[in-house]
C-alpha positions as CSV (number, residue, x, y, z in Angstrom):
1,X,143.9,62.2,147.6
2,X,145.6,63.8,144.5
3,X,148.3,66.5,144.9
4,X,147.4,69.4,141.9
5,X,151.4,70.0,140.6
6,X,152.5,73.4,141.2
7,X,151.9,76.2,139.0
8,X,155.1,77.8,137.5
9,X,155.4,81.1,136.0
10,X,158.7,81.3,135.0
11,X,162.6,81.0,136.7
12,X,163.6,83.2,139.5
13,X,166.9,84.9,140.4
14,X,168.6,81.5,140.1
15,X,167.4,80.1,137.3
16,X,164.8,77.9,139.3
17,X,160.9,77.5,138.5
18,X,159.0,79.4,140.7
19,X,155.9,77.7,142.1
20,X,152.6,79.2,143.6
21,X,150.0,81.7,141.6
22,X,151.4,83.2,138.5
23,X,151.9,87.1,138.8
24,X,149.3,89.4,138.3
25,X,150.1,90.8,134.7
26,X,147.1,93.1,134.1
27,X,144.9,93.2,130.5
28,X,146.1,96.1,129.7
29,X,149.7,94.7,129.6
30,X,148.7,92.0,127.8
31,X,146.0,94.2,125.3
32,X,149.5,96.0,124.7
33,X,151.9,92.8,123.6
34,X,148.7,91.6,121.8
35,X,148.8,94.4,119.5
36,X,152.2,94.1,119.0
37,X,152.2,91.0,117.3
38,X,150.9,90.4,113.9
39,X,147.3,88.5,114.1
40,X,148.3,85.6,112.4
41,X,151.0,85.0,114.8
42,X,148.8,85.9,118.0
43,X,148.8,83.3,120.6
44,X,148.9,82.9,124.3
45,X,152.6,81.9,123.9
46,X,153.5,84.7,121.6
47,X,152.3,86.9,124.2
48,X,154.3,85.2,126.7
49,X,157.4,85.4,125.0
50,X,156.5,89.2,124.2
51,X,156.1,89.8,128.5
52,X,158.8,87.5,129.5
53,X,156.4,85.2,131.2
54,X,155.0,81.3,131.2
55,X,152.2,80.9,129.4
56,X,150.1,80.6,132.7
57,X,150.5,84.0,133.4
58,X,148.7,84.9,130.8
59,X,146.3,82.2,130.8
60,X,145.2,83.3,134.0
61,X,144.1,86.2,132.9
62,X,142.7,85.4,129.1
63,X,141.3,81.6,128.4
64,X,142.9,81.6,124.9
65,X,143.7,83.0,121.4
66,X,140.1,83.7,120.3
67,X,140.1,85.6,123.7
68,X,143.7,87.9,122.9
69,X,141.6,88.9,119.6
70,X,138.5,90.2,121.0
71,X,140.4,92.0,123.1
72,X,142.4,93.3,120.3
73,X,139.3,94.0,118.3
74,X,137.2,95.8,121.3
75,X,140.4,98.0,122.0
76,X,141.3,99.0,118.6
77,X,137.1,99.7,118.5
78,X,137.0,102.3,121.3
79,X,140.3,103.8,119.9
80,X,138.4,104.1,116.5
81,X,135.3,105.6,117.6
82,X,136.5,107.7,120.6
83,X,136.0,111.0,118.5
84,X,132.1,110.0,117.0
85,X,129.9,112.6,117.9
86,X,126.4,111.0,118.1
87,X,123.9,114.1,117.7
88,X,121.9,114.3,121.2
89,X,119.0,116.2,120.0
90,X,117.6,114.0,117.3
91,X,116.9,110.2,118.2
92,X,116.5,109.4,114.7
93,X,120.4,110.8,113.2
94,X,121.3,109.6,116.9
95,X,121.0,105.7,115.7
96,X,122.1,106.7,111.9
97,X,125.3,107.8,113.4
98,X,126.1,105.0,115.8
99,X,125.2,102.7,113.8
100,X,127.2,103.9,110.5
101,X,129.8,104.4,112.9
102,X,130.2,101.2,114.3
103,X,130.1,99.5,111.1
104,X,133.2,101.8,110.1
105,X,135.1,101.4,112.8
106,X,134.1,97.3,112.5
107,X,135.3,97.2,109.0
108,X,138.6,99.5,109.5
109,X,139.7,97.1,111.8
110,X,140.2,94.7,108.8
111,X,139.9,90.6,109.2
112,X,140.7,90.6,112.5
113,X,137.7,91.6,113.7
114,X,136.5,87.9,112.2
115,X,137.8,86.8,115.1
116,X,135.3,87.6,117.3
117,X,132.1,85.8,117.5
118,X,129.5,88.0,118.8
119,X,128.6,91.7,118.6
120,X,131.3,94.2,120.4
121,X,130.5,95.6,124.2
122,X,133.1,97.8,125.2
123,X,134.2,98.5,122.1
124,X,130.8,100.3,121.6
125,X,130.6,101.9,125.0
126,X,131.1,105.3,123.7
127,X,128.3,105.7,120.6
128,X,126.5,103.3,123.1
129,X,126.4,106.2,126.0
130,X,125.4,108.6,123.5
131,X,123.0,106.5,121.5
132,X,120.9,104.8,124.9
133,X,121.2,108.7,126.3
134,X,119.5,110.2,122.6
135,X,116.9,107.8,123.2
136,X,115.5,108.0,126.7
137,X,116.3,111.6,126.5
138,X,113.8,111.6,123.3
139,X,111.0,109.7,125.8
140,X,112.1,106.0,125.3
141,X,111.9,104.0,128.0
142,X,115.1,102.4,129.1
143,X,113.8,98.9,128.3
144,X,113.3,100.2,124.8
145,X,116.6,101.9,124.5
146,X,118.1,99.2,125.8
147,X,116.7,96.6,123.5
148,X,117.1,98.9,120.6
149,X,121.1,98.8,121.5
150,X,121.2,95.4,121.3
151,X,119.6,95.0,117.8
152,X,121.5,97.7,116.2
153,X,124.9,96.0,117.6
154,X,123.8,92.7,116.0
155,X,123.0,94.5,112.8
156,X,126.0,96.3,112.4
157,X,128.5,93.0,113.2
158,X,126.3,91.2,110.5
159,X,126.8,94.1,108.2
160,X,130.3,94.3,109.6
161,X,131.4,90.8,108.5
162,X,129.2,90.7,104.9
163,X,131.3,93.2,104.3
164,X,134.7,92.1,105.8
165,X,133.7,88.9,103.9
166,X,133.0,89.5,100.3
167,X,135.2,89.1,97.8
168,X,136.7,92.0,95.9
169,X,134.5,92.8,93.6
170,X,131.5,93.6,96.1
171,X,129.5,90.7,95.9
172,X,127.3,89.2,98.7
173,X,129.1,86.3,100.6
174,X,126.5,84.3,99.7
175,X,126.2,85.7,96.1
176,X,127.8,82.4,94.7
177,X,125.9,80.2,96.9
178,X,122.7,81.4,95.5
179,X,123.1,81.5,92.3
180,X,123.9,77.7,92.9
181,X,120.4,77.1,94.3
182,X,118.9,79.4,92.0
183,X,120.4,77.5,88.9
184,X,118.5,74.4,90.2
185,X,115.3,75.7,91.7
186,X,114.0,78.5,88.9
187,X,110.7,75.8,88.6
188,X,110.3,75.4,92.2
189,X,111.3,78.6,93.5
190,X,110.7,81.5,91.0
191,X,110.1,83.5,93.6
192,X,113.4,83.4,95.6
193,X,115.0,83.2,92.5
194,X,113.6,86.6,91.1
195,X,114.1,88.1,94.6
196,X,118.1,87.6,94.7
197,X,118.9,87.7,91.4
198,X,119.4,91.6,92.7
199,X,122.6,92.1,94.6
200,X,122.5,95.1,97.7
201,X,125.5,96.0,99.5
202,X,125.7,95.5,103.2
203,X,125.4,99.6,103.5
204,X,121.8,99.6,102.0
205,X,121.1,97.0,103.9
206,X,122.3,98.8,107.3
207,X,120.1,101.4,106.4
208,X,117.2,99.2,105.1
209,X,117.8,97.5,108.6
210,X,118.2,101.1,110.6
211,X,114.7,102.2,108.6
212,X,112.7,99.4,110.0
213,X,114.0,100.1,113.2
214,X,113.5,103.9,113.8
215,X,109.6,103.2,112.1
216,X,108.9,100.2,114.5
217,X,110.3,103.3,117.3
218,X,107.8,105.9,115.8
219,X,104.9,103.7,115.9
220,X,105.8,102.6,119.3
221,X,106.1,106.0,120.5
222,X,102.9,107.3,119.0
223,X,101.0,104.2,120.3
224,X,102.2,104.9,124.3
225,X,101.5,108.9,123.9
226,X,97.9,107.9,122.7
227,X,97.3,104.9,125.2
């Protein structure tokens, strides 16, 4: 039978370990030292230091680095979009808003929001109230809302992190990459080639994206009202 070593979270009044559970340090202590320290210096250690706790303290709250950042991100997100006014009367400005919103608040954020690796959640609950209650209010069911949340948030990260990605001058990400493939395949591909010899900006593609969307919502609608 193994004995698991005991769990330290710092000295105590005499200068000796303590042992047992690490304190309960709550996120929104460790949101605050987060943001504190510059991103490139973030770690669970950093952190630490900042509290004046062992690392486990804080590891027993957030599993790593990649974690402190989202958390950073989705914070600094609901900060950034706490004043959006999504309009409630109009489905269609309703997801124009939120959306162009989002993708703001995304890209003011900077290269930290790089970090995380998926679409934000609660950094989005507030345009995501008012966007999901636009929708059903406008006759949407909630499955459709709700589904229609989740692809607009994937949109706008992608659009998020083309743009947080490009280089200065505006270019696609993949811009170089292309061309690369284009230079070789102009025989084979003429096609492709001819297609993305045209550079759009991750804007006009949001709203290329958010078109497509509020049609696919309009035909949708018209087909249930005449079923």
């Amino acid at each position: 039978m193994t004995t698991r070593a005991p769990v330290t979270d710092g000295p105590d009044d005499g200068g000796r370990p303590r042992t047992g559970r690490p304190p309960k340090l709550s996120l929104e202590r460790i949101v605050a030292a987060a943001r504190e320290i510059d991103p490139e210096a973030l770690s669970i250690t950093s952190v630490a230091e900042a509290l004046g706790v062992a690392r486990n303290a804080v590891t027993y709250r957030v599993g790593g680095r990649e974690d402190l950042l989202a958390l950073v991100v989705e914070r600094e997100l609901a900060e950034r979009l706490a004043g959006l006014e999504v309009p409630a009367d109009d489905w269609k400005a309703a997801i124009v808003a939120a959306s162009e919103g989002m993708l703001d608040a995304l890209v003011a954020c900077g290269p930290t929001a790089l970090a995380i690796t998926r679409a934000p959640r609660t950094g989005f609950l507030g345009p995501s109230e008012q966007l999901l209650a636009a929708l059903t209010s406008a006759g949407f069911s909630d499955a459709i809302a709700g589904r229609t949340l989740a692809l607009l948030s994937e949109v706008v990260y992608a659009a998020a992190r083309y743009t947080l990605e490009a280089p200065a001058g505006g270019a696609r990400p993949l811009e170089g990459d292309l061309s690369a493939v284009s230079a070789g395949a102009a025989d084979r591909f003429p096609t492709f080639v001819r297609v993305f010899s045209e550079a759009w900006s991750p804007r006009e593609q949001l709203r290329f994206s958010l078109d497509l969307v509020i049609a696919g919502l309009e035909r949708d609608r018209e087909a249930t009202r005449s079923a």
